[in-house]
C-alpha positions in Angstrom: 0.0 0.0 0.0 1.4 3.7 -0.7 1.7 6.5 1.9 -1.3 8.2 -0.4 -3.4 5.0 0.2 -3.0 5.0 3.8 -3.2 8.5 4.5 -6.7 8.7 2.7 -7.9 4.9 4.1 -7.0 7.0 8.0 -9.4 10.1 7.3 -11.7 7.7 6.7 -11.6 6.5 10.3 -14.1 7.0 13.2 -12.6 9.3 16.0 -12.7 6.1 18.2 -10.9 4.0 15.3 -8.1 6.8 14.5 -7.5 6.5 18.7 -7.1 3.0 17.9 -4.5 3.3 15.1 -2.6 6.1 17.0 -2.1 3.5 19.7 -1.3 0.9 17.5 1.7 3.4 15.7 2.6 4.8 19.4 3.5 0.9 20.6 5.3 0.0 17.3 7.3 2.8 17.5 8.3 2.3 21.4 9.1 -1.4 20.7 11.4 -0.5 17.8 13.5 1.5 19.9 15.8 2.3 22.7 14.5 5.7 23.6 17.0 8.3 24.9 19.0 7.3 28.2 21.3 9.7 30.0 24.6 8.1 31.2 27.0 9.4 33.4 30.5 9.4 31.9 29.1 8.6 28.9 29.0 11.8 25.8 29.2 14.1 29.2 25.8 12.5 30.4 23.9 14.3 27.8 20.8 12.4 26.4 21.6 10.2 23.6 20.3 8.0 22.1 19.8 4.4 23.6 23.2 2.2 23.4 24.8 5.0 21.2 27.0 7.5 21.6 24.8 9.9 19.6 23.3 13.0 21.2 20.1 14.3 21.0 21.8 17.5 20.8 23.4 16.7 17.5 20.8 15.4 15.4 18.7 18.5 16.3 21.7 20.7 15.3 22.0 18.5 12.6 18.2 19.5 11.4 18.4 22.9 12.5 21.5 23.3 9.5 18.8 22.0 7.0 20.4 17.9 7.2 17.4 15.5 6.0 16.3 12.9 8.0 16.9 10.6 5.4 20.6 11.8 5.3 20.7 11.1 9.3 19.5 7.6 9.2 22.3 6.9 6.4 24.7 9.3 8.5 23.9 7.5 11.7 22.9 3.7 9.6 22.3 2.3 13.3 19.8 4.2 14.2 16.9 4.0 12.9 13.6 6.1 11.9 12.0 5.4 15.9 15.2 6.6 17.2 14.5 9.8 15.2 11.0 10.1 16.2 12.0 9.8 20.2 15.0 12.3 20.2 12.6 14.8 18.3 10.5 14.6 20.8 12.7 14.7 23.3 14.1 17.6 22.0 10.4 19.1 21.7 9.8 18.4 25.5 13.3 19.7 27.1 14.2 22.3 24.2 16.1 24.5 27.1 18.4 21.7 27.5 18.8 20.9 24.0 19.5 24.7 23.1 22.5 24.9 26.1 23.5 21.8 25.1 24.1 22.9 21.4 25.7 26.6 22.5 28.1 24.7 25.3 29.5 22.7 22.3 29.9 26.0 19.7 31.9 27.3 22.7 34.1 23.9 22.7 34.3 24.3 19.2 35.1 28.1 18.8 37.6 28.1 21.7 38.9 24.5 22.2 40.4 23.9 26.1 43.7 24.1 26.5 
């Protein structure tokens, strides 16, 4: 079935039924992926994503410089398009530690430590 198949079969849907499917969606995605963990020692305990070394912080930098998704996942290939989903999301609901993570490491960048 193509996206255009699917998206007009959902609009289709009862309120009750497109609860349904959302909940269906919401547990694929969760059992498809790590989430984001924070590890002490590990990438300076920021969030990353699960069993990586990949920061939330980057991949929204990443997007914020206009990098496609699609160039992420082949970037990043073990990841995958869940672990995307979650570290947007986790970007969405703590974007105050997102944005000081992404100006600490412009600091590091622009003047390295000695």
């Amino acid at each position: 079935m193509k996206f255009e198949e699917l998206e007009t079969q959902l609009l289709k849907l009862t309120p009750i039924e497109k609860a349904e499917a959302i909940q269906i969606l919401t547990q694929a995605l969760s059992s498809s992926s790590h989430g984001i963990t924070k590890t002490p020692g590990v990438c300076g305990g920021e969030a990353c994503i699960a069993k990586t070394r990949i920061p939330v912080w980057l991949l929204v930098e990443s997007r914020q410089q206009g990098i496609s998704e699609a160039q992420l996942l082949d970037d990043y290939p073990h990841i995958s398009a869940a672990d995307l989903v979650n570290a947007w999301a986790y970007a969405d609901a703590h974007p105050e530690e997102i944005a000081d993570a992404i100006e600490k490491n412009m600091i590091r960048v622009v003047r390295p430590s000695v």
